[in-house]
C-alpha positions, -999 to +999 in steps of 0.1 A: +000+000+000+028+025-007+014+061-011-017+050+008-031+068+035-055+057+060-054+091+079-080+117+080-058+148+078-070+182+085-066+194+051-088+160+041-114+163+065-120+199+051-124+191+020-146+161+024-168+186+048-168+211+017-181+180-007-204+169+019-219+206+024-229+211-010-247+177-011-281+180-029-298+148-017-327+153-051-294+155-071-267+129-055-248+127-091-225+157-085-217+144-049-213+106-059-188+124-084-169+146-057-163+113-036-152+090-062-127+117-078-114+123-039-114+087-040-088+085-070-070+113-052-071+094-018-074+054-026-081+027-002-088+058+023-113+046+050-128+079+051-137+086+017-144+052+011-171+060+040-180+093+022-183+075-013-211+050+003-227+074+018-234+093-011-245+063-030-266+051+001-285+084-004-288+082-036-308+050-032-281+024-044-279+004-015-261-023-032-232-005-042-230+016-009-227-019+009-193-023-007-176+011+003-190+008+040-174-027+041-142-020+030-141+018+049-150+000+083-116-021+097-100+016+090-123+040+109-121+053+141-144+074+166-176+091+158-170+081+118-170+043+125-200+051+146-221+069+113-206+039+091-217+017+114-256+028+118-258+041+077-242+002+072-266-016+093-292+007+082-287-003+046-293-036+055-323-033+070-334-014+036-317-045+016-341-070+036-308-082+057-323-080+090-309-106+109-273-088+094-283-057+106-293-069+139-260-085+146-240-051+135-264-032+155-257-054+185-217-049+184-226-015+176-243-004+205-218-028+227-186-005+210-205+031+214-232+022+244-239+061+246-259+065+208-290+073+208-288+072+173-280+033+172-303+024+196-331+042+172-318+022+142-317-006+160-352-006+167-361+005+132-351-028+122-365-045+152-398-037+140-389-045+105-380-077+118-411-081+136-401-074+168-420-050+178-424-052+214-385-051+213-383-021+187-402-003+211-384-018+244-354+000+231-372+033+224-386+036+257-354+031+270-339+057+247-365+080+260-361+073+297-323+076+294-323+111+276-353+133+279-351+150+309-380+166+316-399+166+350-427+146+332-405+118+318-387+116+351-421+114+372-425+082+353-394+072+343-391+034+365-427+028+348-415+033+317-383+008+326-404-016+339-425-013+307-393-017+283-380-045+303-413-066+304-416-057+266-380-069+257-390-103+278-418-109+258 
């Protein structure tokens, strides 16, 4: 891999911010083009790889997204791996994989315990699944561990007790 970087460098992360922001999600073609150009510049790099599938991932080619998430993930770190991980597992779910995306939600949520954001996806595809007691289990639980109002918190063990006899059933 001579001449390839794996690093997301100041001067990278910029201008992968600067692609990102002009990202028109009715018009994906001149984004998909950004990433994939910044991907000849940059190749094998984990975080434009990342970048490239998302673009294609919201662009509605699921497939092909698939491949770029798969090959960015063993090189991401931090709050990127976390987005891969959810748009991946997401995708999934959208591609009918569920039990796939339950098992990458799973590790997921054991690797960065504090998203919210994971927890939600999980439970999208919960309820794809089926699951729905479960999907919404994990919602409550979402909602009793971050909304802090004096409302939630008034009822906050009822709504534990509820999540835990719903993820039992």
């Amino acid at each position: 891999m001579d001449g390839v970087s794996n690093e997301l460098t100041p001067e990278l992360a910029a201008t992968i911010e600067a692609g990102f922001a002009r990202r028109d999600r009715a018009n994906m073609k001149p984004t998909i083009d950004f990433f994939e150009d910044l991907l000849r510049q940059h190749p094998g790099n984990p975080y434009v790889l990342y970048e490239v599938g998302g673009s294609y991932d919201t662009d509605g080619q699921e497939e092909k997204a698939l491949e770029y998430y798969e090959r960015a993930l063993p090189g991401l770190t931090g709050d990127t791996k976390r987005r891969c991980l959810l748009q991946y597992g997401s995708t999934l779910r959208n591609l009918g994989r569920l039990d796939e995306s339950l098992e990458l939600f799973a590790k997921a949520c054991q690797e960065f315990p504090e998203s919210d954001a994971l927890r939600v996806f999980k439970a999208l595809t919960l309820n794809a699944a089926g699951r729905h007691d479960k999907a919404l289990a994990t919602l409550l639980l979402v909602i009793a561990d971050r909304i802090d109002t004096p409302e939630i918190k008034r009822y906050e063990a009822s709504i534990r007790g509820n999540a835990d006899y719903l993820a039992t059933r």
